[in-house]
Each structure stands twice: as structure tokens, then as C-alpha cells.
N, C-alpha and C positions, 0 to 999 in steps of 0.2 A: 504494500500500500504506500503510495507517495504519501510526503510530508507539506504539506501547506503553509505556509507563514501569513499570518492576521496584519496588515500593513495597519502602519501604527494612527495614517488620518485616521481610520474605521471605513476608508471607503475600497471597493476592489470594482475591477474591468469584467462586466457579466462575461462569461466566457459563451454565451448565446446571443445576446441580446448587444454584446457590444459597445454597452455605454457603461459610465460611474451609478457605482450602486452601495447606498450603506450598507455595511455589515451586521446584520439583524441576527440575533440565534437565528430562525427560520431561515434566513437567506445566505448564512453559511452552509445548511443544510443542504439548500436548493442549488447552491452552484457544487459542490461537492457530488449529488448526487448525479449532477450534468456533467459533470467532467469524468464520471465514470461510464454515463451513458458512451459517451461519447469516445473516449480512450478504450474503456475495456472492453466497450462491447461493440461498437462501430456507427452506432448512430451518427444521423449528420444534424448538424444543427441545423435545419431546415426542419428535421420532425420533431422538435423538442419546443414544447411553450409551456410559457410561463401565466399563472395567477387568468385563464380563460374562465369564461362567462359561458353559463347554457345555451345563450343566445349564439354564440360564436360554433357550436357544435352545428354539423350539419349531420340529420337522423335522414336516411334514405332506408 
């Protein structure tokens, strides 16, 4: 398992989303868990979103 470093503003680069983002317990979770999607198991980030709405699901 890689080691991660908490940079000390509180802020870090969404490794999805691409922009500055606080460091929340939850959204250390959330990019940890993206960055496994993503390295260990091959996802792209294209199929990975963040914090979506019912309204955003398409039910076909």
C-alpha cells in the first residue's frame, strides 16, 4: 500500500476532478479510494464521480 502525505495548507489536487480541494476526513477517504480505483484496478477517470444526484442517474 503507498504512503500518502497530508500537505500541510489542508488543501490537495482531486486526483479526478483536477482542481484544489480541502482535506475533509471524508474526502481523504474519497480520493484514497480513487486513487486505488484507478492504480490498482485500472479505472479511468472518466468512470469515476464524485458526490452525484438521483437526478444525474440515467435509469433505462
Amino acid at each position: 500500500m503507498p504512503t500518502f502525505l497530508i500537505p500541510n495548507s489542508g488543501y490537495i489536487t482531486c486526483i479526478v476532478r483536477k482542481k484544489d480541494i480541502q482535506l475533509k476526513p471524508e474526502e481523504i477517504v474519497r480520493q484514497l479510494y480513487a486513487a486505488r480505483l484507478i492504480n490498482q484496478y485500472g479505472y479511468t477517470k472518466k468512470r469515476i464521480k464524485f458526490e452525484l444526484t438521483m437526478q444525474n442517474l440515467a435509469l433505462h
